[in-house]
C-alpha distance (Angstrom), angle and dihedral (degrees) to the residues before:
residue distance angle dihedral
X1 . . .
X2 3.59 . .
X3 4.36 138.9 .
X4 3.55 126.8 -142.9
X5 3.76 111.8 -126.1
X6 4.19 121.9 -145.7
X7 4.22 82.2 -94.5
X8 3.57 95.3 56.0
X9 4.19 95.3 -108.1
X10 4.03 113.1 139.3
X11 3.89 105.2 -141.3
X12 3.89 123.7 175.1
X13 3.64 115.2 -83.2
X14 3.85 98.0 -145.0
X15 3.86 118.5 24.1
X16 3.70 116.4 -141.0
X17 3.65 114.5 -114.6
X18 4.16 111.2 -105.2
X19 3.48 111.6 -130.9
X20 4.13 98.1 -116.1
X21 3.44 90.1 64.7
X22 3.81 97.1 44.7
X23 3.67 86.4 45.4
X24 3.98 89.3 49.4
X25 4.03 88.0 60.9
X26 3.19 93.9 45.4
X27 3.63 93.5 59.9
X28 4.28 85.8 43.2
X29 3.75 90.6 54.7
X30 3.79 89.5 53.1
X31 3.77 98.2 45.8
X32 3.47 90.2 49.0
X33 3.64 88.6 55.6
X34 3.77 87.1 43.9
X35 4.16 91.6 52.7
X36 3.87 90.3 45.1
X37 3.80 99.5 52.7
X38 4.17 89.1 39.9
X39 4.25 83.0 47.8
X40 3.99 92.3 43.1
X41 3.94 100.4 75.9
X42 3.96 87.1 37.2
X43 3.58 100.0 56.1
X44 3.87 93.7 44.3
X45 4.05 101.5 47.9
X46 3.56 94.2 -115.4
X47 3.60 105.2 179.8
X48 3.95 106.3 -123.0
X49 3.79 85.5 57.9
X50 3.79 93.2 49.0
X51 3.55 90.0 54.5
X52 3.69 96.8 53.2
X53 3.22 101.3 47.3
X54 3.95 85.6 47.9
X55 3.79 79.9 59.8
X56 3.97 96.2 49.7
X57 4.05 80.9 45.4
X58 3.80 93.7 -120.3
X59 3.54 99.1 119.5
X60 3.78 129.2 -152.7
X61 3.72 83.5 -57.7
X62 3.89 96.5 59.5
X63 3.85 88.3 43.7
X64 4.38 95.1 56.3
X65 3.51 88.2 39.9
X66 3.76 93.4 52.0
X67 3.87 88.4 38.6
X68 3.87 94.2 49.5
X69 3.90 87.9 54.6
X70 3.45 98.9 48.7
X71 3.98 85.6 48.7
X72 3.62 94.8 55.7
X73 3.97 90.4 37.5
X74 4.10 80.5 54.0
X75 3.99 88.6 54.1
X76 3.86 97.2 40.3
X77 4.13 98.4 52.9
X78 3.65 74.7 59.8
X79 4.05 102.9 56.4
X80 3.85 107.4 76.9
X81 4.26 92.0 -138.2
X82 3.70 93.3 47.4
X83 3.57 109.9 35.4
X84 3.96 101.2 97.7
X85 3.86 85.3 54.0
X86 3.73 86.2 53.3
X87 3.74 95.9 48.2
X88 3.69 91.6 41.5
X89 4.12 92.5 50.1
X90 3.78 93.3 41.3
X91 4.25 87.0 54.9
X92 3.70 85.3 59.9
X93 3.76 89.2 50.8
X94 3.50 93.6 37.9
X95 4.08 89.7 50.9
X96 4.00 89.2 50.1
X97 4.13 89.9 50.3
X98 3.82 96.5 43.1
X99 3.78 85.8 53.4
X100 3.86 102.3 37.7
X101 4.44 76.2 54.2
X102 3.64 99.1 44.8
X103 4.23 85.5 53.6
X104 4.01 95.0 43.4
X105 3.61 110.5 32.9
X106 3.98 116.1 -6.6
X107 3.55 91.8 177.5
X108 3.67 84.0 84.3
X109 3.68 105.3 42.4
X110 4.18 93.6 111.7
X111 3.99 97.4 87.4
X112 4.20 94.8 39.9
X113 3.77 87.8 50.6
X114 3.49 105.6 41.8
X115 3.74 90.0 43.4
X116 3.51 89.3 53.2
X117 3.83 96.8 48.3
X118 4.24 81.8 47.4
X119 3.86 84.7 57.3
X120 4.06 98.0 43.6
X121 3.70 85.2 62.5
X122 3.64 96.3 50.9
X123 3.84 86.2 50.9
X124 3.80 89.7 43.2
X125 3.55 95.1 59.3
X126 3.81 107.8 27.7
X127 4.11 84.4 56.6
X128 3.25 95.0 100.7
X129 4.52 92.5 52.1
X130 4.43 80.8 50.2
X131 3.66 88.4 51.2
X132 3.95 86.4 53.9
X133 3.64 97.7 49.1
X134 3.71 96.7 42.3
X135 4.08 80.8 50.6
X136 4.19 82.3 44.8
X137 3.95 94.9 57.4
X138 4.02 99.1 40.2
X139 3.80 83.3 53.9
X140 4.45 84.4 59.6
């Protein structure tokens, strides 16, 4: 189907999705996931988590504030406008838990890495939509 413009060009009404993008939320949608389960046990005291983050000497308060931020990182990869913030925010996260694993127990560095690898490339290519929003809030 096509729409007449004011100079008398047809263009497409709806443009098809390409496949980088769709593949770009699909790996959102599965962070998120990833950043709500990691915030889940976090955010409700469960005790494994208390106890590590008694071992990083964070405390319970280090461990909901560290929960709460991957919560709202979850929510964020979600929101088209704010998503490359997200990504870019949950690298830094991502680069403080990768290290904070790689000291304590290296044996299970896989998941931290590859998650934050999975989360560089969401930054990577959703630079560009953080550009525009930064751009969007100096403008008031």
């Amino acid at each position: 189907m096509t729409t007449a413009s004011a100079h008398g060009t047809t263009t497409p009404s709806r443009r098809r999705p390409v496949a980088g993008t769709v593949a770009l939320w699909v790996l959102q949608v599965l962070l998120a996931g990833v950043f709500v389960m990691a915030a889940l046990p976090k955010v409700s005291g469960d005790p494994i988590a208390v106890a590590g983050f008694e071992l990083l000497g964070l405390g319970v308060p280090g461990m909901i504030v560290v929960g709460w931020l991957e919560l709202a990182g979850a929510v964020a990869l979600l929101v088209p406008r704010l998503c490359g913030l997200a990504a870019t925010c949950q690298v830094a996260l991502m680069i403080g838990a990768v290290s904070v694993t790689a000291v304590l127990i290296p044996e299970m560095i896989a998941f931290p890495a590859v998650t934050l690898v999975a989360v560089c490339v969401v930054a990577w290519f959703r630079r560009h939509d953080t550009a525009a929003l930064f751009r969007a809030l100096r403008r008031g």
